[in-house]
C-alpha positions as CSV (number, residue, x, y, z in Angstrom):
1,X,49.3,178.4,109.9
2,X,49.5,179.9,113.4
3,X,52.4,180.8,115.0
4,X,51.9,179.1,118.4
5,X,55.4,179.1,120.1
6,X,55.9,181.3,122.8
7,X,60.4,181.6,122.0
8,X,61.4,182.0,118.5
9,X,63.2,178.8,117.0
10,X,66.7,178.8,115.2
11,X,68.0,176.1,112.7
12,X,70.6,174.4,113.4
13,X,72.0,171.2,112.3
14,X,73.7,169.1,115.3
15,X,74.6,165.9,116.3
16,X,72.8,165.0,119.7
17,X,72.3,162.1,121.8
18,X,69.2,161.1,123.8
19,X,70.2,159.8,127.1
20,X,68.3,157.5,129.3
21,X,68.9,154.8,131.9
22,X,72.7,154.4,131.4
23,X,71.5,154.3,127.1
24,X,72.5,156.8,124.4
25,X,70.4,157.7,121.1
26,X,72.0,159.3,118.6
27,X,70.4,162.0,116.9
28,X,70.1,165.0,114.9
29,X,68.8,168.6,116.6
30,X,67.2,170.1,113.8
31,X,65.9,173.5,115.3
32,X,66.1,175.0,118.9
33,X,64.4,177.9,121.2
34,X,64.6,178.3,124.7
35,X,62.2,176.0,125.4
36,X,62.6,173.3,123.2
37,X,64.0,171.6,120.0
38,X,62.8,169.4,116.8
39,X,65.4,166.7,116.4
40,X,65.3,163.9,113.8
41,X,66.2,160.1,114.7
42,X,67.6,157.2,112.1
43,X,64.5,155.2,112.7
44,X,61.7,154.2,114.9
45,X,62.6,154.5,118.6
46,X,60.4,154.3,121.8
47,X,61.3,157.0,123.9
48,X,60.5,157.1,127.8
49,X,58.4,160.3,129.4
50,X,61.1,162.1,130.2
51,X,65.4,162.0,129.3
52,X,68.2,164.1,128.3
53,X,69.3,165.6,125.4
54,X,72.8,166.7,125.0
55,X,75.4,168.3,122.5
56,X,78.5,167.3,123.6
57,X,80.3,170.1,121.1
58,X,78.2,173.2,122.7
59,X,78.1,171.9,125.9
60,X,74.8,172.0,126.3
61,X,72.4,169.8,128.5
62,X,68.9,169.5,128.9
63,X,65.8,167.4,130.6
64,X,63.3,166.9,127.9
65,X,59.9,165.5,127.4
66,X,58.3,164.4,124.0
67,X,55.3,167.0,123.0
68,X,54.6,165.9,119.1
69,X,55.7,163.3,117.0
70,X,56.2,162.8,113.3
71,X,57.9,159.7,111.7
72,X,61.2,160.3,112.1
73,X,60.9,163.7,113.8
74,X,60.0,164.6,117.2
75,X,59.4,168.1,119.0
76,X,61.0,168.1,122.5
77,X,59.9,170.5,124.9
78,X,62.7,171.4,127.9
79,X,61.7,170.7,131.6
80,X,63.0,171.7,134.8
């Protein structure tokens, strides 16, 4: 398979929540780069365009959009 990511991703095994109009899903991040992550949900969930992910224990914030989706997995990409 080609490699088509432009930052290197790093496993990791988190506990995130996807935010969105005054909501919270909880979440696992299952991989991160600079640019985006792969996190896995408990079941099927409709997500909006855009929202937040956040791990409260690192800190860490970011605006996110949905670029693939399998099952239970999704791939976020970060936005500005």
């Amino acid at each position: 398979m080609i490699e088509k990511r432009t930052a290197q991703r790093y496993r990791v095994f988190k506990g995130g929540t996807i935010a969105f109009e005054n909501s919270g899903i909880a979440c696992t991040v299952r991989n991160m780069s600079a640019g985006g992550a792969a996190i896995d949900l408990d079941g099927p969930v409709t997500l909006p365009q855009s929202f937040t992910l956040a791990i409260t224990r690192d800190n860490f914030e970011r605006n996110c959009r949905t670029v693939w989706r399998s099952d239970r997995r999704v791939g976020l990409a970060f936005v500005e």
